[in-house]
Each structure stands twice: as structure tokens, then as C-alpha cells.
mmCIF file as gemmi writes it, N, C-alpha and C atoms, coordinates in Angstrom:
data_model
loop_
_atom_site.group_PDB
_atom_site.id
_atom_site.type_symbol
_atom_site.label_atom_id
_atom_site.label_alt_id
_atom_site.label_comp_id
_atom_site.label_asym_id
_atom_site.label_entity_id
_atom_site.label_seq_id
_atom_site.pdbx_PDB_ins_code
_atom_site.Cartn_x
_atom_site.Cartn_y
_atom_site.Cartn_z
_atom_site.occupancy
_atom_site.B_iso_or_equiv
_atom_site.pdbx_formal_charge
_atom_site.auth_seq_id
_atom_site.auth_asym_id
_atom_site.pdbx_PDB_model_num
ATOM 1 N N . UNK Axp A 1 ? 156.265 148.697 171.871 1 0 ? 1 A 1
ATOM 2 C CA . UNK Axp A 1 ? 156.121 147.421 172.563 1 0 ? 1 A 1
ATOM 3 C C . UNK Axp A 1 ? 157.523 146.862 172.838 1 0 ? 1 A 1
ATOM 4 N N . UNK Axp A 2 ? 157.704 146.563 173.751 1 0 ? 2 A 1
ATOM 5 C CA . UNK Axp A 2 ? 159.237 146.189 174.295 1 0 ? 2 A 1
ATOM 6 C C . UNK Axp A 2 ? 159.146 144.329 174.446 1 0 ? 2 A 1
ATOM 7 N N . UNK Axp A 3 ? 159.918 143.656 173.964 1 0 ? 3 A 1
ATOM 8 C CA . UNK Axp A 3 ? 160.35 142.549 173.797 1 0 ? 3 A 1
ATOM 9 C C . UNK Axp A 3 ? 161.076 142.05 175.091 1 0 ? 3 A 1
ATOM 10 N N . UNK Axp A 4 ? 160.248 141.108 175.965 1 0 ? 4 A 1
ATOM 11 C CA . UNK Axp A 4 ? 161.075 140.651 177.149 1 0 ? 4 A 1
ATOM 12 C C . UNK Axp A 4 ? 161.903 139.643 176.441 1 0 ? 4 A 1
ATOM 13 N N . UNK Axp A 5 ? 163.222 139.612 177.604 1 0 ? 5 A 1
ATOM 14 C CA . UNK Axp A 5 ? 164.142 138.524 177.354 1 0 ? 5 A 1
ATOM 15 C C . UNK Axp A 5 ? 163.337 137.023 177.957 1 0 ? 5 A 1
ATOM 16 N N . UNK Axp A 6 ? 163.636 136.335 177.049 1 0 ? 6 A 1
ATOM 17 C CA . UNK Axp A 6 ? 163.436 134.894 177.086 1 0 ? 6 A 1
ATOM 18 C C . UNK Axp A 6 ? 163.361 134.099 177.6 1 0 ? 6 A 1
ATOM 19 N N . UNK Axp A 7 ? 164.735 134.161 178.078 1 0 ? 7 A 1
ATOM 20 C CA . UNK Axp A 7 ? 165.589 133.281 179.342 1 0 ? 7 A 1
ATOM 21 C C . UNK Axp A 7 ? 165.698 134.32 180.502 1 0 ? 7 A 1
ATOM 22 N N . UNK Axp A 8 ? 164.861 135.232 180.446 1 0 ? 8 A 1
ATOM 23 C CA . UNK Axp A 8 ? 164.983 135.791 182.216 1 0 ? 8 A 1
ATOM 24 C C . UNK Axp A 8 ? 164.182 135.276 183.35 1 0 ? 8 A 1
ATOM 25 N N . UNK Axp A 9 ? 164.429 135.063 184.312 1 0 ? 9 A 1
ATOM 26 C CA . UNK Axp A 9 ? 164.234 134.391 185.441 1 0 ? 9 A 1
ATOM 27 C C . UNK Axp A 9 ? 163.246 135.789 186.2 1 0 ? 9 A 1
ATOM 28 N N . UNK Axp A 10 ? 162.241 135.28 186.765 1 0 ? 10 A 1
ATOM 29 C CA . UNK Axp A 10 ? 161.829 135.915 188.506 1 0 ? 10 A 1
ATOM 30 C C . UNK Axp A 10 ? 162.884 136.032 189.128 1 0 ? 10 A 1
ATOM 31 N N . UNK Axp A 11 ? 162.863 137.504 189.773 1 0 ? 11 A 1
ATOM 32 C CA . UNK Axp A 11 ? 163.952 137.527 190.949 1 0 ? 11 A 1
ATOM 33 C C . UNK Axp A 11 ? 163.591 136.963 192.045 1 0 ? 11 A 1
ATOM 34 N N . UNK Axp A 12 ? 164.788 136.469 192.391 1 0 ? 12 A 1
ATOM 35 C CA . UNK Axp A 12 ? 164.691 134.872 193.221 1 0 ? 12 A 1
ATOM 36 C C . UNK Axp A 12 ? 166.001 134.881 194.38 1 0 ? 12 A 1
ATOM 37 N N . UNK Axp A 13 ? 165.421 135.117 196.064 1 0 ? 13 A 1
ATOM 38 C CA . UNK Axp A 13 ? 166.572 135.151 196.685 1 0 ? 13 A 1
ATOM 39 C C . UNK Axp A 13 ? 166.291 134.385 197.606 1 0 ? 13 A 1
ATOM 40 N N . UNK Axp A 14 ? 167.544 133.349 198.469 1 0 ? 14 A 1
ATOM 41 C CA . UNK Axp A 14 ? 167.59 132.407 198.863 1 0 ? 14 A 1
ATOM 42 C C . UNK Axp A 14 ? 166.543 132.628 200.333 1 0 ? 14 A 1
ATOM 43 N N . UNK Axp A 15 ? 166.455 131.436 201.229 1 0 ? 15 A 1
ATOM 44 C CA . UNK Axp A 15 ? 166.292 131.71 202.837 1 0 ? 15 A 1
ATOM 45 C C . UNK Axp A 15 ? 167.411 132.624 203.236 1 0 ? 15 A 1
ATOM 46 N N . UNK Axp A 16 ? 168.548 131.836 203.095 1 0 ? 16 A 1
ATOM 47 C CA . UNK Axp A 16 ? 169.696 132.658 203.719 1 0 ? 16 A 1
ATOM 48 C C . UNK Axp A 16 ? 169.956 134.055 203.479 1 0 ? 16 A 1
ATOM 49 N N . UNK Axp A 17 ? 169.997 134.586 202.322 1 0 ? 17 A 1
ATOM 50 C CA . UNK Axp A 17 ? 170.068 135.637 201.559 1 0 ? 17 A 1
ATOM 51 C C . UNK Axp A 17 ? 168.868 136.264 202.134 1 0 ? 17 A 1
ATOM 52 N N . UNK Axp A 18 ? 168.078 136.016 202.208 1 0 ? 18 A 1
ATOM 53 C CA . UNK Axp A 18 ? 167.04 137.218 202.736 1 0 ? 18 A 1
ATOM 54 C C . UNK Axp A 18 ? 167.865 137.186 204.755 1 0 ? 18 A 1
ATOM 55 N N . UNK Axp A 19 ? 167.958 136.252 205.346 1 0 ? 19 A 1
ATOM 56 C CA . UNK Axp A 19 ? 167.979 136.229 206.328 1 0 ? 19 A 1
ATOM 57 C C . UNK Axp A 19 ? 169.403 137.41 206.893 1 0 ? 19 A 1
ATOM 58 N N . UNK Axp A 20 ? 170.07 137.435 206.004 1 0 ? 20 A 1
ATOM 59 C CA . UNK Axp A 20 ? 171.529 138.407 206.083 1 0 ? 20 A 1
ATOM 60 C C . UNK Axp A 20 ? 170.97 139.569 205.687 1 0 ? 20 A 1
ATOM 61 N N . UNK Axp A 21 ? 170.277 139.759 204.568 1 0 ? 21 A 1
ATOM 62 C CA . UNK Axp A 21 ? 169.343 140.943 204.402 1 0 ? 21 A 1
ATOM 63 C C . UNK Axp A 21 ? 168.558 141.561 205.04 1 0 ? 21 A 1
ATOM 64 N N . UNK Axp A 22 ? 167.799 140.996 206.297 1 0 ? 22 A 1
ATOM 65 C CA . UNK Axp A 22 ? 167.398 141.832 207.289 1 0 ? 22 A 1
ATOM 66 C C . UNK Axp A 22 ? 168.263 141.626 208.394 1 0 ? 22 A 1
ATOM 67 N N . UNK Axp A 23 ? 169.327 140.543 209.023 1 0 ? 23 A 1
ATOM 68 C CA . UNK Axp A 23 ? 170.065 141.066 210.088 1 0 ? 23 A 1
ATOM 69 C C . UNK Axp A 23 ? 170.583 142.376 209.429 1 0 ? 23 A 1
ATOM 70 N N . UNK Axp A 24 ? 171.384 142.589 208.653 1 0 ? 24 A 1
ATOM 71 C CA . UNK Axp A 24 ? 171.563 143.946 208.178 1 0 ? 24 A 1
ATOM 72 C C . UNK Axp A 24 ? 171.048 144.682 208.124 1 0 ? 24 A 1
ATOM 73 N N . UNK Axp A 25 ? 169.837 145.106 208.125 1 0 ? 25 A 1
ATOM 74 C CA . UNK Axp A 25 ? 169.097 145.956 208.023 1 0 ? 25 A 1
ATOM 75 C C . UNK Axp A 25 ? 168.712 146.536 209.472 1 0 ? 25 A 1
ATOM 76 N N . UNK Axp A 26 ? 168.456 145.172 210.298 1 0 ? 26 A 1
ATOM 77 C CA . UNK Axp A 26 ? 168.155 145.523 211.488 1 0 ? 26 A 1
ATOM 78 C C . UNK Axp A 26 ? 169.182 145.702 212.512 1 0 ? 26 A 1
ATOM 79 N N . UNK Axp A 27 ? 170.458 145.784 212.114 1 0 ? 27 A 1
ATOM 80 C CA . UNK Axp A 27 ? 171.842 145.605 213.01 1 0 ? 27 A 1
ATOM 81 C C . UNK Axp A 27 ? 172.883 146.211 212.153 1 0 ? 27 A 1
ATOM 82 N N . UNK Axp A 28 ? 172.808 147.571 211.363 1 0 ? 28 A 1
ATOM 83 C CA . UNK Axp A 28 ? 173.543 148.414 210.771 1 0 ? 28 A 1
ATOM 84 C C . UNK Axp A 28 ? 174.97 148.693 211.545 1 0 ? 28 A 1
ATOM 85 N N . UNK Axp A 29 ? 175.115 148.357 212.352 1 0 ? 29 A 1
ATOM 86 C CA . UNK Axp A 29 ? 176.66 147.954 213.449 1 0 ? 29 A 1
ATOM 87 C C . UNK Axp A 29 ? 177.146 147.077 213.329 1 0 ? 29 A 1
ATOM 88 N N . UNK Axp A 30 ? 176.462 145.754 212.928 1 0 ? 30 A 1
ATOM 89 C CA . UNK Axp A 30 ? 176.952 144.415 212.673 1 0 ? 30 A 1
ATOM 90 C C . UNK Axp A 30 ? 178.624 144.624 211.719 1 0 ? 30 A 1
ATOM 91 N N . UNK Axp A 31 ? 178.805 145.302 210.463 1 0 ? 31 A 1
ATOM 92 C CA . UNK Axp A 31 ? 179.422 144.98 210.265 1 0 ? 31 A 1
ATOM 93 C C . UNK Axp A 31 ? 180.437 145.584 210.739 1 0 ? 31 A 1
ATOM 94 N N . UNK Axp A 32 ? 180.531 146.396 211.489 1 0 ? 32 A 1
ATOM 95 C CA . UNK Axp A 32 ? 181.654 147.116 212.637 1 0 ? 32 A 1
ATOM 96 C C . UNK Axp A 32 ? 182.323 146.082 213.517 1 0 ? 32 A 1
ATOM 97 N N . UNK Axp A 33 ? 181.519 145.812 214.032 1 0 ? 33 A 1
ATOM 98 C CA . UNK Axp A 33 ? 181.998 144.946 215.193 1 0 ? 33 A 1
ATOM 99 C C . UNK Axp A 33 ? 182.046 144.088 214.356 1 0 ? 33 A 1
ATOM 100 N N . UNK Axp A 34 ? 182.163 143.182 213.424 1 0 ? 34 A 1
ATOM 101 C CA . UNK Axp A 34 ? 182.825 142.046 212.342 1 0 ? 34 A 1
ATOM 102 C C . UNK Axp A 34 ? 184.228 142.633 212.416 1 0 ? 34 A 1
ATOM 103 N N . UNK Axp A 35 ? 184.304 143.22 211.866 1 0 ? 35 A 1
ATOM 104 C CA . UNK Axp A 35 ? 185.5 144.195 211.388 1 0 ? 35 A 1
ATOM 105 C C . UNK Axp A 35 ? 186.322 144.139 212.756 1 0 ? 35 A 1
ATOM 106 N N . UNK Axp A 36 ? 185.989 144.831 214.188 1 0 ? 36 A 1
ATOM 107 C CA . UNK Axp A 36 ? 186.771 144.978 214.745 1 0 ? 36 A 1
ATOM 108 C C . UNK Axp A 36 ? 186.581 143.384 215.297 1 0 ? 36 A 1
ATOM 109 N N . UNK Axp A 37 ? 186.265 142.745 215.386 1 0 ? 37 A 1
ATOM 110 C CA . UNK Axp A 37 ? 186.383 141.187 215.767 1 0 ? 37 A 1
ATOM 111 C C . UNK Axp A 37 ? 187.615 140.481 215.197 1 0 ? 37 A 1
ATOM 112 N N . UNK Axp A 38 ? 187.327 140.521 213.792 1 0 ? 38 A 1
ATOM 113 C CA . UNK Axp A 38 ? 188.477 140.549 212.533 1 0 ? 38 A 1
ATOM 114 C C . UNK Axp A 38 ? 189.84 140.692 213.029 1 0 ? 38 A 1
ATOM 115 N N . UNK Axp A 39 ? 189.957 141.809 213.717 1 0 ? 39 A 1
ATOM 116 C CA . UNK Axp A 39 ? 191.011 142.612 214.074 1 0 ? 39 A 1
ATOM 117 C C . UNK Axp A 39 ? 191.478 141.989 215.048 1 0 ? 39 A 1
ATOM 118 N N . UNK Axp A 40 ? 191.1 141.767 216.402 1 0 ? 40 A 1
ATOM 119 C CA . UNK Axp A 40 ? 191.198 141.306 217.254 1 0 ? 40 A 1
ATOM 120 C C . UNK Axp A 40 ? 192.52 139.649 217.19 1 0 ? 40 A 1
ATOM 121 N N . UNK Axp A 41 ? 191.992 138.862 216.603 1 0 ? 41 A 1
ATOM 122 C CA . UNK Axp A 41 ? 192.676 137.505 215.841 1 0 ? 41 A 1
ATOM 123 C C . UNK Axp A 41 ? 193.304 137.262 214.405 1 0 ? 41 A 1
ATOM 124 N N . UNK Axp A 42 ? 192.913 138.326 213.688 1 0 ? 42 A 1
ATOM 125 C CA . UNK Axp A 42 ? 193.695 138.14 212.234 1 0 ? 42 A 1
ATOM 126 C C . UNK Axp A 42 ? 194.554 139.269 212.006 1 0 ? 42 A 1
ATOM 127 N N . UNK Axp A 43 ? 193.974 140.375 211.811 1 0 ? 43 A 1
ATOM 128 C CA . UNK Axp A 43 ? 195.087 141.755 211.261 1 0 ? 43 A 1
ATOM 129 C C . UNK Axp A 43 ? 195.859 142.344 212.302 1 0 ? 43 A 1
ATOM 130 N N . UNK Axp A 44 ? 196.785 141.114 211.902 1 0 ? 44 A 1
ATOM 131 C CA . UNK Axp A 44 ? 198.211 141.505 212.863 1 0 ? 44 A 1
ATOM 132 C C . UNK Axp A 44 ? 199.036 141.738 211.892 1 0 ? 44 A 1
ATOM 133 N N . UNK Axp A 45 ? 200.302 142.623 212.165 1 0 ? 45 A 1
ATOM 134 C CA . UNK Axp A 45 ? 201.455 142.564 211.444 1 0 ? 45 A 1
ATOM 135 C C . UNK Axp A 45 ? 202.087 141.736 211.587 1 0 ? 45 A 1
ATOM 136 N N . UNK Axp A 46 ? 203.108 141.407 210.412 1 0 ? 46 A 1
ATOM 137 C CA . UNK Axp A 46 ? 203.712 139.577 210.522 1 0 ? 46 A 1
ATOM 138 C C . UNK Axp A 46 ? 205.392 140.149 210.694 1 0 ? 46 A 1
ATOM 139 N N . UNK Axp A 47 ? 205.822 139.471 211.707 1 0 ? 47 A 1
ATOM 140 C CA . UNK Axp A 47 ? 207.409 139.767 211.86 1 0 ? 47 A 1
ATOM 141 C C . UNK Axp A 47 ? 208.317 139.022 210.977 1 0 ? 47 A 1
ATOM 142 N N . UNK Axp A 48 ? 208.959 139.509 209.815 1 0 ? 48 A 1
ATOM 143 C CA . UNK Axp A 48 ? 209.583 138.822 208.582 1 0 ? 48 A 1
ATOM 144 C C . UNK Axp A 48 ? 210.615 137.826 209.456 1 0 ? 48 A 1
ATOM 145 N N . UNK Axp A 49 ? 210.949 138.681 210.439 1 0 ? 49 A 1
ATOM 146 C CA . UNK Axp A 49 ? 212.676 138.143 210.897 1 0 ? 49 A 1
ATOM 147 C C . UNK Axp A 49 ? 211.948 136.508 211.968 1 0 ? 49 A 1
ATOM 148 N N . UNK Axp A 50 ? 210.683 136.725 212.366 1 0 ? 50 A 1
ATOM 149 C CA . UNK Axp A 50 ? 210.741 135.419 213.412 1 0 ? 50 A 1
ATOM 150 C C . UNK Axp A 50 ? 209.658 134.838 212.074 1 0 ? 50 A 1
ATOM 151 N N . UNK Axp A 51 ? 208.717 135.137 211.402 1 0 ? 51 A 1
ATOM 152 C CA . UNK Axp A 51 ? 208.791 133.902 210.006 1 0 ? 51 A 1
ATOM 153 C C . UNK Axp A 51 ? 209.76 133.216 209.504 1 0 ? 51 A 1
ATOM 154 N N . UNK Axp A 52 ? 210.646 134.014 209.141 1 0 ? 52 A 1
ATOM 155 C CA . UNK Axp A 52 ? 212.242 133.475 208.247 1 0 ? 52 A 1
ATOM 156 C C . UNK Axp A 52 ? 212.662 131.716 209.826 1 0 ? 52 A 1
ATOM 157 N N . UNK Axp A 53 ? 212.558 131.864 210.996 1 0 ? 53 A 1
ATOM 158 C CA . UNK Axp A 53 ? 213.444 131.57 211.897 1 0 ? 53 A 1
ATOM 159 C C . UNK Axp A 53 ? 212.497 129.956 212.016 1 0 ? 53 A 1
ATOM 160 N N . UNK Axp A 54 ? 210.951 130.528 211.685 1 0 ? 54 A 1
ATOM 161 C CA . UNK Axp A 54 ? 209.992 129.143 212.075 1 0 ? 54 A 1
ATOM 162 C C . UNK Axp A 54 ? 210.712 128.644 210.417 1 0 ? 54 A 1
ATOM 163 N N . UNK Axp A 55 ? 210.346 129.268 209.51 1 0 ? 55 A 1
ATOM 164 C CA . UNK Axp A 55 ? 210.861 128.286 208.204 1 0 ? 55 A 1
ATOM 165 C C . UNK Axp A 55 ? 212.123 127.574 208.092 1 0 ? 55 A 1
ATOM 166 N N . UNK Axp A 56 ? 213.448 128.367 208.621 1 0 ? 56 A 1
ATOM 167 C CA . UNK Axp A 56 ? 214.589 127.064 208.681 1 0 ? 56 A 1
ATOM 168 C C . UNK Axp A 56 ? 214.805 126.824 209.912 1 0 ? 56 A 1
ATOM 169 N N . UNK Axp A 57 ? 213.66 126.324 210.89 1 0 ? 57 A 1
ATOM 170 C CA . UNK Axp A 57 ? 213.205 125.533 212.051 1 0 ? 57 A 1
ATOM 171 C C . UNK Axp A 57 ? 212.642 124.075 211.713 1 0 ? 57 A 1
ATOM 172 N N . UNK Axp A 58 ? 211.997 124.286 210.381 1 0 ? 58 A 1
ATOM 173 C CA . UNK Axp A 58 ? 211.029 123.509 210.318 1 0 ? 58 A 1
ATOM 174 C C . UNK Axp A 58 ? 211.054 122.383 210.062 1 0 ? 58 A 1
ATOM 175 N N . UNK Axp A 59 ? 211.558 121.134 210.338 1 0 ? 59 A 1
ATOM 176 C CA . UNK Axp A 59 ? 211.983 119.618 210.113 1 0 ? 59 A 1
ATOM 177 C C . UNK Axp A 59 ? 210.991 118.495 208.886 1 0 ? 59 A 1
ATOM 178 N N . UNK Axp A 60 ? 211.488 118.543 207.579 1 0 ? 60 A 1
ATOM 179 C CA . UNK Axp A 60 ? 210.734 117.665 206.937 1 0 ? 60 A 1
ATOM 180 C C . UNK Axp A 60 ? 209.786 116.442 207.261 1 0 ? 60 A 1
ATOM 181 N N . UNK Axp A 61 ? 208.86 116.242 206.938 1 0 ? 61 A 1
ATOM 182 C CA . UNK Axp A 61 ? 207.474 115.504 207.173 1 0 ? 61 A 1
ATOM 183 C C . UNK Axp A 61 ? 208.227 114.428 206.369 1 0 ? 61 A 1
ATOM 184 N N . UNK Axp A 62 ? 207.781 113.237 207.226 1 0 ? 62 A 1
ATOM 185 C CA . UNK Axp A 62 ? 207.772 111.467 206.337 1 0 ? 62 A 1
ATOM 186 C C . UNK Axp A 62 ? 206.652 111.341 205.521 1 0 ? 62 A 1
ATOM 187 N N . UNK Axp A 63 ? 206.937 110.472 204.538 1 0 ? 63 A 1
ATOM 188 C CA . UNK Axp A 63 ? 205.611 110.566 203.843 1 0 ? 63 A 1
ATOM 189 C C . UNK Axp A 63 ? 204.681 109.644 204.505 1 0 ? 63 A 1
ATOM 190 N N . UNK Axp A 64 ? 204.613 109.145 205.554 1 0 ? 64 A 1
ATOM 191 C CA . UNK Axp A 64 ? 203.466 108.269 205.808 1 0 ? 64 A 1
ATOM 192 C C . UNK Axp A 64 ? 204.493 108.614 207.606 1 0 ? 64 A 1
ATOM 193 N N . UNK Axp A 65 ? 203.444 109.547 208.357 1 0 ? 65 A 1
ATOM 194 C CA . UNK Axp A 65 ? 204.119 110.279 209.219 1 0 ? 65 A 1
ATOM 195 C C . UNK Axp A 65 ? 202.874 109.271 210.684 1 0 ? 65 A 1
ATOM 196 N N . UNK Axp A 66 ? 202.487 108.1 210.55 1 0 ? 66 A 1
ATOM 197 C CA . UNK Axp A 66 ? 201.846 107.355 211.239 1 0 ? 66 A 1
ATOM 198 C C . UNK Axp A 66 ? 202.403 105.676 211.625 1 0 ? 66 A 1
ATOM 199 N N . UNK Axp A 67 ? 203.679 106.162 210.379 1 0 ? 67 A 1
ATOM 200 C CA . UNK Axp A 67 ? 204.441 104.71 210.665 1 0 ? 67 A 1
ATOM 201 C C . UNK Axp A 67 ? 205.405 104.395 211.757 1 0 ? 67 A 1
ATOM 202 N N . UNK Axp A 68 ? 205.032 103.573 212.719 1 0 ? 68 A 1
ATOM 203 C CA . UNK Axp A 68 ? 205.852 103.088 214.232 1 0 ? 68 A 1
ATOM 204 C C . UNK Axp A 68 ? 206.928 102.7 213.99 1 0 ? 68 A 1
ATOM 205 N N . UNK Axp A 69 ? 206.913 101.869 212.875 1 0 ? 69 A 1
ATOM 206 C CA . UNK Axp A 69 ? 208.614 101.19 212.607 1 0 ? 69 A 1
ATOM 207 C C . UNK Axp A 69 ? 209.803 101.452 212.422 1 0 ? 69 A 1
ATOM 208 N N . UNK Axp A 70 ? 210.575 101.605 213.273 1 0 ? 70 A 1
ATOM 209 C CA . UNK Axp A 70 ? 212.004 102.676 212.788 1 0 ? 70 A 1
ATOM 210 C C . UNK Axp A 70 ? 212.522 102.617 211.589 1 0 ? 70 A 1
ATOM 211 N N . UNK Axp A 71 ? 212.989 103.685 211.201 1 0 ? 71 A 1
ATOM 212 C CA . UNK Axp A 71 ? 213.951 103.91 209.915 1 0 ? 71 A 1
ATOM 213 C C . UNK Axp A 71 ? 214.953 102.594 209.788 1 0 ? 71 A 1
ATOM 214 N N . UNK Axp A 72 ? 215.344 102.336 208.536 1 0 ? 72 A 1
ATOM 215 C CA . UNK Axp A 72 ? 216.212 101.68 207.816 1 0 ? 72 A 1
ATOM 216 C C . UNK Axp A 72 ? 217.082 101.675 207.477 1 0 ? 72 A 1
ATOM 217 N N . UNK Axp A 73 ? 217.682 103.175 208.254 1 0 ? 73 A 1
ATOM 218 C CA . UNK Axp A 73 ? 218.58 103.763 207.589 1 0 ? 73 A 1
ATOM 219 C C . UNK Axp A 73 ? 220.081 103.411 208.017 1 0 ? 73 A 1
């Protein structure tokens, strides 16, 4: 005789979670074309030498960068 656990729950999956569970199922390409979408706008290579050029470009922020009143200085 085997002793169930106590505190175990019904398996239990969301709306959403089922709903990704059959686009997947029914669109086994989906995550291809994610991927190359991905690609398209994010996985670019980053050029060290024009990063370095935006960072000592970059002009310190005021702390309250909405204030009209000229400096005091």
C-alpha cells in the first residue's frame, strides 16, 4: 500500500499555459521564426570601439532634469 503525499496538489495548468501548449503543438515552426525574428532586432554584434565613443559622449543628467530655471552657477 503506498502512502500519498499530503500536501500534493491536482495537476493544475493555467488558461494561458494550456493556450501556449497547443499554439505549440499546432505551430511546431513557431519557435523558428521567434528565433529568427529575435535575430532580426536583437542579435547583433556590439562594436566595442563606437560603445566606448557614446559613453565619453555622454553628458551628465540634473537631478530634477524638468527644471526651467537657469543654473546658479
Amino acid at each position: 500500500m503506498s502512502i500519498a503525499n499530503f500536501f500534493q496538489r491536482p495537476h493544475y495548468t493555467s488558461e494561458a499555459t494550456d493556450f501556449l501548449s497547443r499554439l505549440k503543438r499546432d505551430k511546431p515552426h513557431l519557435d523558428d521564426q521567434q528565433t529568427r525574428g529575435r535575430a532580426l532586432l536583437w542579435d547583433k554584434p556590439i562594436d566595442r570601439d563606437l560603445q566606448a565613443g557614446f559613453q565619453a559622449a555622454r553628458v551628465p543628467q540634473k537631478a530634477y532634469v524638468y527644471q526651467t530655471a537657469p543654473d546658479a552657477d
